[in-house]
C-alpha positions as CSV (number, residue, x, y, z in Angstrom):
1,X,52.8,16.8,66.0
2,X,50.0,18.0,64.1
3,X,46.7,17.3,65.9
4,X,43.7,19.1,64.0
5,X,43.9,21.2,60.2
6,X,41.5,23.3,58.8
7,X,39.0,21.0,56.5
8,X,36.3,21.3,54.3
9,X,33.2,18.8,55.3
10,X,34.6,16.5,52.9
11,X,38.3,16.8,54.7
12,X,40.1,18.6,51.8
13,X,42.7,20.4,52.8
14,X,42.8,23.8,50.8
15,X,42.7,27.7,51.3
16,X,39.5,28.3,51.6
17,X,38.6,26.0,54.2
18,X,40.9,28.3,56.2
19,X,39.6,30.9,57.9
20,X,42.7,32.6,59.5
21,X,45.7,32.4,57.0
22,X,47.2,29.1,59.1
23,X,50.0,27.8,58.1
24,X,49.5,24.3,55.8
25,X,45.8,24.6,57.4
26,X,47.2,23.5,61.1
27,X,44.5,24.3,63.7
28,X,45.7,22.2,66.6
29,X,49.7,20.9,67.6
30,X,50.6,18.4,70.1
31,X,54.1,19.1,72.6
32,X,56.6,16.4,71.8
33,X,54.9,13.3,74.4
34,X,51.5,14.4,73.4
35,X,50.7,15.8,76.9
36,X,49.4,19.4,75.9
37,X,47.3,20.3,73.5
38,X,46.9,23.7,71.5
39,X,44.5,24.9,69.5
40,X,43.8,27.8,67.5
41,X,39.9,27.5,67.0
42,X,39.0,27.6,70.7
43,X,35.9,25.4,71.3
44,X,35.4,25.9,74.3
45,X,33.9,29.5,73.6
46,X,31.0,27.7,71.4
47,X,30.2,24.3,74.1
48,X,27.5,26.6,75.9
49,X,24.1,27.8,74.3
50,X,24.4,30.6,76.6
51,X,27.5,32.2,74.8
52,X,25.6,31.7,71.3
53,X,26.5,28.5,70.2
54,X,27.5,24.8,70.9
55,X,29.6,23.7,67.6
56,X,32.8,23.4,70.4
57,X,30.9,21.3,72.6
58,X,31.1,18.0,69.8
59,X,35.3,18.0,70.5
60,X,34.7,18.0,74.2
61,X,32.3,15.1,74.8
62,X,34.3,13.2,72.4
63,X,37.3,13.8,74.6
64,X,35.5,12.6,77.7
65,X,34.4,9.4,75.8
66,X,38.4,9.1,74.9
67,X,39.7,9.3,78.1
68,X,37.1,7.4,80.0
């Protein structure tokens, strides 16, 4: 049920590309039928410019294009 994990830009898996202490790196868990979604890294307070950044808003155009 593990949706997202703390990565380096090459998609290893270790420590440091951790920045909270997860556990095994997990950043993101499904509910059993995939119907909710939780996340740790909370995108959607870096999608607007006007709170100081837009790095979250990558994960939710890509949802859009999924579910459209």
């Amino acid at each position: 049920r593990v949706a997202f994990r703390y990565c380096t830009p090459d998609g290893d898996i270790i420590p440091a590309a951790n920045p909270n202490g997860a556990a095994r790196n997990i950043a993101g868990i499904f509910n059993d039928t995939k119907t909710v979604l939780g996340l740790m890294p909370h995108p959607e307070r870096a999608a607007d410019a006007k709170h100081g950044g837009t790095d979250g808003k990558a994960m939710f155009d890509g949802l859009v294009e999924a579910l459209s």
